[in-house]
N, C-alpha and C positions, 0 to 999 in steps of 0.2 A: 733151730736146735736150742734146746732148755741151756741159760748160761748155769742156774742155780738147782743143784740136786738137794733130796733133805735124805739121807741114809740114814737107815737103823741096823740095829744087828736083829736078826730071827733069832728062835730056842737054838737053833742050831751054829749058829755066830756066821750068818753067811748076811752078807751085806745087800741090802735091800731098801727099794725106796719108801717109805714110810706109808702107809696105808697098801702097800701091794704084797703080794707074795711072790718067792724069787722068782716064780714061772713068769707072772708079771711083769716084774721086771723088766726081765729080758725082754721080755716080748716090749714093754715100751719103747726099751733102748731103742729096739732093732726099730720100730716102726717111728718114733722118734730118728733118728739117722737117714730113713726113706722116705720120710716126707717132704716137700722141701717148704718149709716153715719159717724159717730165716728169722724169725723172732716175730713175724708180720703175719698169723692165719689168714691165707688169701678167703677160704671159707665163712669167715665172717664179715665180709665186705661184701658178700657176693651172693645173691640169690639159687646158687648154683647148689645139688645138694651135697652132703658129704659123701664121700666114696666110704665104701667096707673099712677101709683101714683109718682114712681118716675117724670114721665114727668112735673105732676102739680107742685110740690115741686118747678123743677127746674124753672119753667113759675113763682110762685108766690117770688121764689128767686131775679130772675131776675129784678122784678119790688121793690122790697124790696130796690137793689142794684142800680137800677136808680134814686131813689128816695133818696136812704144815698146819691149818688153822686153829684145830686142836690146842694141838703142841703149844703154838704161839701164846695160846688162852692163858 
């Protein structure tokens, strides 16, 4: 589970992670919450490939992560 969120507000003042849209969001949370991650992706140690949900996590991670690096610039 992510210790560190970066939120924004939308046009709409509805709280969001930074590079996603609320639909997004959610949908990280929830698949963030079901994955069991523990701070440790076993998927990257491991030749094994990523499942359907793990693959989105990592897509909606990623843009999470362009978007903190932005910001950070």
């Amino acid at each position: 589970m992510l210790t560190s969120r970066l939120y924004t507000l939308d046009k709409k003042r509805r709280r969001v992670l930074a590079g996603l849209t609320p639909e997004e969001t959610t949908e990280f949370e929830l698949l963030d919450a079901q994955l069991p991650l523990d701070g440790k992706p076993t998927w990257r140690h491991s030749e094994l490939p990523l499942s359907p949900k793990e693959q989105r996590w990592l897509e909606l991670f990623r843009r999470m992560e362009a978007a903190r690096k932005q910001t950070a610039a």
